[in-house]
C-alpha positions, 0 to 999 in steps of 0.5 A: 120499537115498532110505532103507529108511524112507521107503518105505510099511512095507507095502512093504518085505519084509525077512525078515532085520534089515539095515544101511543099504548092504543096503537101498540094494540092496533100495532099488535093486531096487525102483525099477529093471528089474535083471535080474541082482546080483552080491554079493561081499564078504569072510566076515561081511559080511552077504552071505547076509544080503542075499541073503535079503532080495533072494530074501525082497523078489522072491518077495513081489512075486511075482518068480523069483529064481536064485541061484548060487555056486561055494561050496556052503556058501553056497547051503546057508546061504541055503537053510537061512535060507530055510528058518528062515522056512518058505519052503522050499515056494517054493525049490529047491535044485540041488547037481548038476543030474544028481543034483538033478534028479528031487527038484526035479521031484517038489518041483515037482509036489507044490508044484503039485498 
């Protein structure tokens, strides 16, 4: 079985430490053309976790990412771990897209410009 560990280091963008199911993930992601991840799981399962390697591992081999969620806490905390690795500049964050939207325009013109 294919781990983590018998890729080339240089090859693995983990930004946060992860277990052996969320590198299968971030394993699985890398070998196939997956167009969408659906995870799911319990409070403390490491989900947010995992989605910031994903987002972290997509955005260093220069892929788009959405992320969606019915909690808004859980966008907030991605968002906030993103943040703790200085990669805010690169993500944006929609509450209300009515509300959200002149903010994310100018952050968008500003990160162009």
């Amino acid at each position: 079985t294919k781990t983590i560990d018998d890729r080339k280091e240089g090859d693995n963008f983990l930004l946060l430490p992860s277990d052996s199911s969320q590198d299968r993930i971030l394993l699985e992601l890398g070998d196939t053309k997956i167009t969408g991840l659906v995870v799911w799981g319990p409070p403390g399962t490491g989900k947010s976790q995992t989605i910031v390697n994903v987002i972290g591992d997509c955005l260093a081999r220069g892929k788009s990412v959405l992320l969606v969620s019915q909690k808004r806490a859980a966008l907030d905390v991605v968002y906030d771990r993103l943040g703790m690795k200085d990669l805010t500049n690169l993500v944006g964050l929609v509450h209300d897209s009515k509300a959200d939207r002149k903010p994310l325009y100018e952050k968008i013109n500003h990160e162009t410009a």
